[in-house]
C-alpha positions in Angstrom: 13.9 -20.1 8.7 10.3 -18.9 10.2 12.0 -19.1 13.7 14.7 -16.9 12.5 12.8 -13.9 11.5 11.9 -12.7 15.3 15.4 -12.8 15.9 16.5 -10.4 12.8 13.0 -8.1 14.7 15.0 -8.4 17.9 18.4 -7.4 16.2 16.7 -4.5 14.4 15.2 -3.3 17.3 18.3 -3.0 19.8 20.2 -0.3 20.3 23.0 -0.4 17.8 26.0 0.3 20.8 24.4 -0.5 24.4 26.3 0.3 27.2 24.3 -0.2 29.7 20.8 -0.9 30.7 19.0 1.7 30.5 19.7 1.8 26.4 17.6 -1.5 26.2 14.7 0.2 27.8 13.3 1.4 24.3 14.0 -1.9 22.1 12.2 -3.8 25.3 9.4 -1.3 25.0 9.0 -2.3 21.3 8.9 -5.3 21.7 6.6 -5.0 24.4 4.0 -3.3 21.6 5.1 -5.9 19.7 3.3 -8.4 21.8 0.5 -6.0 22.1 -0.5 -5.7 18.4 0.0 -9.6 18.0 -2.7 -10.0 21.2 -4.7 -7.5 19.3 -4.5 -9.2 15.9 -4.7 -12.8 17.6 -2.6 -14.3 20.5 0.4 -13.3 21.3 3.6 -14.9 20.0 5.6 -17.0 22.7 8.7 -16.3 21.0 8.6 -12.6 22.3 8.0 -13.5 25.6 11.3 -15.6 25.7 13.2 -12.9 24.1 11.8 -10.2 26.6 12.6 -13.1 29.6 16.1 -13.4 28.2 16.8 -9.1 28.5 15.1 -9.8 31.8 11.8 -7.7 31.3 9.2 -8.6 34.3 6.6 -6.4 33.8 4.5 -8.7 31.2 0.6 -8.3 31.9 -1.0 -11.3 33.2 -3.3 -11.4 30.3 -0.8 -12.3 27.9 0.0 -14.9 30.0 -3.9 -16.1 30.0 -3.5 -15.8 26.1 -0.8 -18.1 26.1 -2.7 -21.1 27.8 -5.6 -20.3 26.1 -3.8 -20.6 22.8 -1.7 -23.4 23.5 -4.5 -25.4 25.0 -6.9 -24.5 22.1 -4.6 -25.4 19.2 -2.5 -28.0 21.0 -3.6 -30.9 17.9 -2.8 -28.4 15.5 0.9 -27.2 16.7 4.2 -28.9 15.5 6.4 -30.0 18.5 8.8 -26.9 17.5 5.9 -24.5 17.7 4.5 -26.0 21.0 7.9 -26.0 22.8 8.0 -22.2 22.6 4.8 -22.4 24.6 6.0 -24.5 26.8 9.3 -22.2 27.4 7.1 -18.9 27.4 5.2 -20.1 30.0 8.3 -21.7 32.3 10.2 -18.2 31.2 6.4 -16.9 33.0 7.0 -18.9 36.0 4.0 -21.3 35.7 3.5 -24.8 36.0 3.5 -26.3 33.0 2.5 -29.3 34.0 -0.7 -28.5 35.1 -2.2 -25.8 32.4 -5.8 -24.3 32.9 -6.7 -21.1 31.8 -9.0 -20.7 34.5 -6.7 -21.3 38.1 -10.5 -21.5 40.5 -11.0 -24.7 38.4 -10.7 -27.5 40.2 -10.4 -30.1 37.4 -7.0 -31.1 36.8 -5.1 -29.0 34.2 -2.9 -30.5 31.0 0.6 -32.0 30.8 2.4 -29.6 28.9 5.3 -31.5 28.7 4.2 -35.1 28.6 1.9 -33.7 25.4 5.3 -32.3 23.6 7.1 -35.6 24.8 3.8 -37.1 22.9 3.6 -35.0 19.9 7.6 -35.4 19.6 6.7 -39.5 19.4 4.4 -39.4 16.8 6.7 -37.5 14.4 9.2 -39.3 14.6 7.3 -42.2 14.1 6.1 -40.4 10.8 8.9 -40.9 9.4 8.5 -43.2 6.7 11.0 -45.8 5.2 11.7 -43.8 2.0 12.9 -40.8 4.1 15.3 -43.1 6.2 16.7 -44.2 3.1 17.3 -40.9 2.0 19.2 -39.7 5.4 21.0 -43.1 5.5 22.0 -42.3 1.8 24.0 -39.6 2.7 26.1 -37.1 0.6 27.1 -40.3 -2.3 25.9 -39.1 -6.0 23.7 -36.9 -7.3 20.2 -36.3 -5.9 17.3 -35.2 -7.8 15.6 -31.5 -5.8 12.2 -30.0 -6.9 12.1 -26.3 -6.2 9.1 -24.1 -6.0 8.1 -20.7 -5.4 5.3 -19.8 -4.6 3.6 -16.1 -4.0 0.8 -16.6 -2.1 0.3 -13.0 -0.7 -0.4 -9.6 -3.1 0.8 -8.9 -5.5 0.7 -11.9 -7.4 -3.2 -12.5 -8.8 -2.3 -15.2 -11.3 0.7 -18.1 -12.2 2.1 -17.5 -8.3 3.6 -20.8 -8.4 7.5 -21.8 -9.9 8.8 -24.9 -10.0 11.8 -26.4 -11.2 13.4 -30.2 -11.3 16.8 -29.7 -10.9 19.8 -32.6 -10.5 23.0 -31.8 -8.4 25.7 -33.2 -6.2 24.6 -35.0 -3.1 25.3 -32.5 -0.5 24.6 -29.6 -2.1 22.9 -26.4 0.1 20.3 -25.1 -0.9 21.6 -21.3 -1.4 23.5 -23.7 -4.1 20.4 -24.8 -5.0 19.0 -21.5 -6.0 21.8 -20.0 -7.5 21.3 -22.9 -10.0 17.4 -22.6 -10.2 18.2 -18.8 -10.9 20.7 -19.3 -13.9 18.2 -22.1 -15.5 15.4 -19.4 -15.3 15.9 -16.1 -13.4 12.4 -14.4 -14.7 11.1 -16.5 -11.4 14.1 -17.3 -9.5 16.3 -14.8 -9.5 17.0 -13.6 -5.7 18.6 -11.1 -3.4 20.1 -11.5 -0.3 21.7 -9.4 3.0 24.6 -11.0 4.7 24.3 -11.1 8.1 26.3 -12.6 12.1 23.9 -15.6 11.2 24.3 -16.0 7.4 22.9 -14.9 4.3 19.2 -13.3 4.7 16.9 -13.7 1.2 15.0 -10.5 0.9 13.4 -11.0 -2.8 12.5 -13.7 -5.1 11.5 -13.6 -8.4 11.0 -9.7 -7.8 9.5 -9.6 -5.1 10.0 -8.5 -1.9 9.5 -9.2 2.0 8.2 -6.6 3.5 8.2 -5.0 7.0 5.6 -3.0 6.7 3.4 -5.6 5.3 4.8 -7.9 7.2 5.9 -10.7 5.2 9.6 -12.7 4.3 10.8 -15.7 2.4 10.0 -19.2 4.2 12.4 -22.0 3.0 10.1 -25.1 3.7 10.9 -29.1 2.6 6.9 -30.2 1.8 4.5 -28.9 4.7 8.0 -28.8 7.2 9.7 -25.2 7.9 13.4 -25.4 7.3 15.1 -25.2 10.8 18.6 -23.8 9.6 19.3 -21.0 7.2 20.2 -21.2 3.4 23.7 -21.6 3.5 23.6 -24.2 5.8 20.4 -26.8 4.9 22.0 -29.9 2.3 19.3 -31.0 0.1 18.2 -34.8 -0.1 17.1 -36.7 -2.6 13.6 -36.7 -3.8 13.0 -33.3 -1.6 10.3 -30.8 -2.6 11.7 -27.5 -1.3 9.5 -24.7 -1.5 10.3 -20.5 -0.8 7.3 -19.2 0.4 6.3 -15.8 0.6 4.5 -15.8 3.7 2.8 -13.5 6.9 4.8 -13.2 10.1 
């Protein structure tokens, strides 16, 4: 779900009929200021520099691209093999080498191995993995699978009791927009929800109330544990012994 939200930001910014190229100019140029509040407010996200690659914009100042290394190299421990491959296709989209990264190129030390550090980072989490979740993917769909479900509001407005949870039982295989419909019937003071349907599936836009906001900024993140959900609602099956936590969080 968090990699989902610059695309409904790309959909919402693109002319609603194009016909031809010159109609993209203003989305591109929004996205373009896009890039330059995030470089502004911290570095710039690589995920807009694949979406302005993919409508073929070429005009990106080279000090994004110096944030981008700078970023990458700086939080490299820190970033999920999902979060550093988009640095790694940012920069290829950029046409640099990504296998020898330095954010200063008069350096004569040899640079980093983007892609032998996300075939690395990709290694270790799989081998994180543990035997009970292997269990519970070899399990399958077979009988009925215990889920807990929180929400949490972590942002204003909530001050006080900002976390739900609920232990709820339910058919192995069941999605998790199941999974909330339930959670919402068995208390929907804190779980009651909203949603938009969109080309890619349903979109929650509340919780409990509350809503995500563009101004401010902020959407629902599905997550299992510390782990974003990488598919939406409607599609993601639950497993037994999951903790699946909606998130209201900053983009």
């Amino acid at each position: 779900m968090a990699y989902l939200t610059l695309l409904f930001l790309t959909l919402a910014l693109l002319p609603d009929n194009p016909q031809g190229c010159a109609l993209w100019s203003p989305a591109v140029g929004n996205l373009e200021q896009f890039l330059a509040e995030h470089l502004h407010e911290q570095y710039p996200d690589p995920r807009v520099f694949v979406t302005l690659r993919l409508v073929n914009y070429s005009l990106l100042q080279q000090k994004y691209v110096t944030s981008l290394k700078k970023n990458v190299l700086h939080n490299a421990a820190s970033l999920s093999s999902g979060e550093f491959s988009f640095y790694v296709l940012a920069l290829i989209a950029s046409c640099e080498n990504t296998l020898n990264v330095k954010v200063n190129e008069s350096d004569t030390t040899p640079g980093t191995d983007l892609g032998k550090l996300l075939s690395e980072k990709f290694g270790q989490e799989m081998k994180s993995i543990d035997a009970k979740t292997m269990q519970i993917l070899e399990a399958g769909n077979s009988g009925e699978i215990t889920v807990n479900y929180t929400v949490i509001i972590s942002l204003p407005p909530c001050t006080t009791s900002c976390s739900h949870s609920l232990c709820l039982t339910v058919p192995g295989g069941t999605r998790l927009l199941q999974l909330m419909k339930l959670a919402e019937e068995k208390d929907p003071t804190f779980f009651t929800f909203t949603q938009i349907r969109t080309s890619l599936g349903p979109f929650i836009t509340s919780i409990g109330g509350v809503d995500g906001s563009e101004k401010k900024r902020t959407y629902w993140q599905f997550l299992n544990g510390t782990v974003p959900i990488p598919v939406g609602v409607a599609e993601y099956k639950a497993s037994n012994g999951e903790n699946i936590i909606a998130r209201l969080s900053k983009y």
